[in-house]
C-alpha positions in Angstrom: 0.0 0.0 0.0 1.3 3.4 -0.9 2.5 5.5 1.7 -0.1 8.4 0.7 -2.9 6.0 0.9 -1.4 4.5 4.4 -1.2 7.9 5.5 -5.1 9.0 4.7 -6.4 5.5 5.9 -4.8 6.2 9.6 -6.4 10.0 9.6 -9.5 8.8 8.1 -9.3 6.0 11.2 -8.1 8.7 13.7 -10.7 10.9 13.0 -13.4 8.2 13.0 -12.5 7.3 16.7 -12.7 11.0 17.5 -16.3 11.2 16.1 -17.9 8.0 17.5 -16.0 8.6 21.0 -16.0 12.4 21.3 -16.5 11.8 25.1 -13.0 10.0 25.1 -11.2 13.2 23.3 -13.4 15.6 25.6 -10.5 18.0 26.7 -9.4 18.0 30.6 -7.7 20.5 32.5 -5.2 19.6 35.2 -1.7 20.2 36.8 1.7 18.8 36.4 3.2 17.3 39.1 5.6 15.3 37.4 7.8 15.0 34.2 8.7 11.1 33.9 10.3 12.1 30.5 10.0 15.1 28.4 6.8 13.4 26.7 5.5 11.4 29.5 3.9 13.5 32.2 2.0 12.7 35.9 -1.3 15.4 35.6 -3.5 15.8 38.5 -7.3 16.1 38.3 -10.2 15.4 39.8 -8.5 13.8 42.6 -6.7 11.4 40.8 -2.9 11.9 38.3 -2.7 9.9 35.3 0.2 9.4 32.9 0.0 10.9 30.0 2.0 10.5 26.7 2.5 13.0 24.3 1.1 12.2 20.6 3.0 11.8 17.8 6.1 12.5 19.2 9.1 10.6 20.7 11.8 12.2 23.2 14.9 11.0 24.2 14.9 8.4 26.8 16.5 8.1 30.0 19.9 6.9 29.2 20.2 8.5 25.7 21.8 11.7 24.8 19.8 14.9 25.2 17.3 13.3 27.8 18.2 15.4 30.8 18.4 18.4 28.2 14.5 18.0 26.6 13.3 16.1 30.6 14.8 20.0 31.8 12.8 22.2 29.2 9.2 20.2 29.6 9.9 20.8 33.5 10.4 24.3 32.4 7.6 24.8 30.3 4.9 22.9 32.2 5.9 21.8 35.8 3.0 22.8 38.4 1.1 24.2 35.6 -2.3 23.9 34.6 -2.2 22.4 31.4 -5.0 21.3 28.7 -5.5 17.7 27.9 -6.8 16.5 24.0 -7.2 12.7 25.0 -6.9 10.7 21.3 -6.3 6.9 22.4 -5.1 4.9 24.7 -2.2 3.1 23.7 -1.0 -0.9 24.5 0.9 -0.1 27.1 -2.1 1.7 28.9 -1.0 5.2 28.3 -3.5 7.8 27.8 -2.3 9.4 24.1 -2.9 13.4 24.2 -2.3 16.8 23.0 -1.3 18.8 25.5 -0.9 22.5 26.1 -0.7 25.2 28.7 -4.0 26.9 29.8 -3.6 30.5 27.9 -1.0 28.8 25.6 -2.1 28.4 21.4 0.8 25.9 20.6 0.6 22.6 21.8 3.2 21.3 24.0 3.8 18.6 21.3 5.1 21.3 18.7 7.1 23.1 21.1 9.5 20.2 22.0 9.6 19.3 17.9 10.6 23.3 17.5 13.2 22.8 20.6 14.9 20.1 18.3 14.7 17.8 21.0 11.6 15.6 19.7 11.3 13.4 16.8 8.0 13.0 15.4 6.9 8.9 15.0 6.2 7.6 11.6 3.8 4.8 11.8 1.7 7.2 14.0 1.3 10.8 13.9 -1.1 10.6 10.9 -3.2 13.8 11.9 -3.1 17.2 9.4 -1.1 18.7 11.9 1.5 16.1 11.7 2.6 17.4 8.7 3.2 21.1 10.1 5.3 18.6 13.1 7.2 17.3 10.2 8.4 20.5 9.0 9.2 21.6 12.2 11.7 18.7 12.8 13.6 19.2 9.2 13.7 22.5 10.2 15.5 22.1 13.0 17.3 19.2 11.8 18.6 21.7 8.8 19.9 24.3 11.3 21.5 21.6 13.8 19.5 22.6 16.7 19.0 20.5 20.0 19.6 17.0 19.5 19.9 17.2 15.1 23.6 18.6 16.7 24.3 15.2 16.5 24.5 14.1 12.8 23.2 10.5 13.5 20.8 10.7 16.6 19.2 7.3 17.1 15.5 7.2 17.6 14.3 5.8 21.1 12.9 3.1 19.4 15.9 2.0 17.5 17.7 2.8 20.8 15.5 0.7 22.7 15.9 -2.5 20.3 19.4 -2.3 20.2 19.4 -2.2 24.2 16.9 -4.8 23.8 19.1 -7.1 21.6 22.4 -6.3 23.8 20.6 -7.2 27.1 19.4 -10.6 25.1 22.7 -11.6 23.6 24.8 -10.4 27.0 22.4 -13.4 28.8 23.1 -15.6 26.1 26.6 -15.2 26.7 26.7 -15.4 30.5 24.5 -18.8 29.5 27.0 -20.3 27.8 30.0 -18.8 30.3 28.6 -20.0 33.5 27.9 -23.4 31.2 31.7 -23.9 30.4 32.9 -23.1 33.9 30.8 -25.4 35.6 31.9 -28.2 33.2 35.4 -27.2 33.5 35.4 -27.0 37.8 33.9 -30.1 37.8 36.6 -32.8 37.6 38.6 -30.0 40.5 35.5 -30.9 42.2 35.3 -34.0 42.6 39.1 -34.3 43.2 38.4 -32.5 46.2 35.8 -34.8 47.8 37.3 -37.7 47.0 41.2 -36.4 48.7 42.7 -37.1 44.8 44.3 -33.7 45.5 46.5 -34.9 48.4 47.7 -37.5 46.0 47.9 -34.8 43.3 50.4 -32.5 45.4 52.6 -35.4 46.8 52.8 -36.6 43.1 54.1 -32.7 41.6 56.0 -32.2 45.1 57.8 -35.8 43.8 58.6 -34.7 40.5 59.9 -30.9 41.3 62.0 -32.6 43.5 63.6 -35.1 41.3 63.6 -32.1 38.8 65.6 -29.3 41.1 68.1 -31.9 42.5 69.1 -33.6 39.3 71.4 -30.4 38.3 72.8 -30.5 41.7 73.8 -34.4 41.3 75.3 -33.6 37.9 77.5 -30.6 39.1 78.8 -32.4 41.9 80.3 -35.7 39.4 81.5 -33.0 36.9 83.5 -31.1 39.8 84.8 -34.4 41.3 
């Protein structure tokens, strides 16, 4: 399927959801009382805080280059602020997808981090009009090196969390066989040491250094006589 046609299909689907559950994209106020990461926020209202995930956009995770740069600037922009929530979905992992911007504010919080350099915008799913104008954004500031685009190969958290993924995976597979090889190999030293072979063992080697370090002795003393 063309990309055009992929990309029309997943607004055309977006925009569905929005009309048959406009009570789930009803938008919320509440506060910030915690930035988990720079698109991954704790919001307080109505006597509860939810998690909520910025849409359409993918920050720097904890670990990666730039996190505690774009983690600083959302606490900047948002922290203990009252901030509008768009709900769109809620994703697999249980998060509660949104647009998000502060009370007074017209730019979404969303397009601020993009602007900041220090957001990429996913592919297989910011599919909304808007997404576009994101997209712009982020060549933009990829063009004029700004934020994390410094870097002329930043890796994408997903990327960077298969690759940490894959590394975690073949470092057990490793230990696995490791621990596998050592155990075979201390095995016979073991044994040897339950059943007293190792007193044998010594007396044996102490026998033949012996033999060894006195035979040059012996020979010295019939050369010099």
């Amino acid at each position: 399927m063309p990309q055009k046609i992929r990309s029309t299909c997943a607004f055309v689907a977006v925009f569905a959801f929005i009309f048959l559950f406009p009570s789930h994209c009803r938008a919320w106020q509440g506060k910030v009382v915690g930035i988990m990461d720079a698109d991954l926020f704790l919001i307080s209202h109505e006597s509860q805080t939810d998690k909520v995930k910025l849409y359409g956009i993918e920050c720097p995770r904890k670990g990666q280059p730039y996190w505690q740069q774009s983690r600083a600037l959302a606490s900047h922009l948002v922290l203990q602020k009252i901030v509008e929530v768009t709900p769109l979905y809620r994703g697999h992992n249980g998060l509660e997808n949104a647009m998000v911007r502060i009370d007074g504010v017209k730019d979404y919080l969303n397009l601020q981090l993009i602007s900041y350099g220090l957001a990429w915008v996913k592919p297989d799913e910011c599919s909304a009009n808007i997404c576009a104008e994101w997209r712009a954004l982020e060549n933009l500031a990829h063009s004029k090196s700004i934020g994390l685009w410094m870097d002329p190969n930043p890796i994408p958290p997903w990327l960077w969390e298969k690759e940490k993924r894959q590394k975690i995976q073949e470092r057990r597979q490793y230990q696995e066989n490791t621990s596998g090889i050592t155990s075979l190999s201390a095995e016979p030293f073991l044994i040897a040491i339950k059943t007293g072979m190792f007193d044998k063992f010594y007396c044996f080697v102490f026998l033949i250094a012996g033999s060894i370090y006195t035979k040059p002795q012996t020979n010295a003393q019939f050369e010099t006589a």
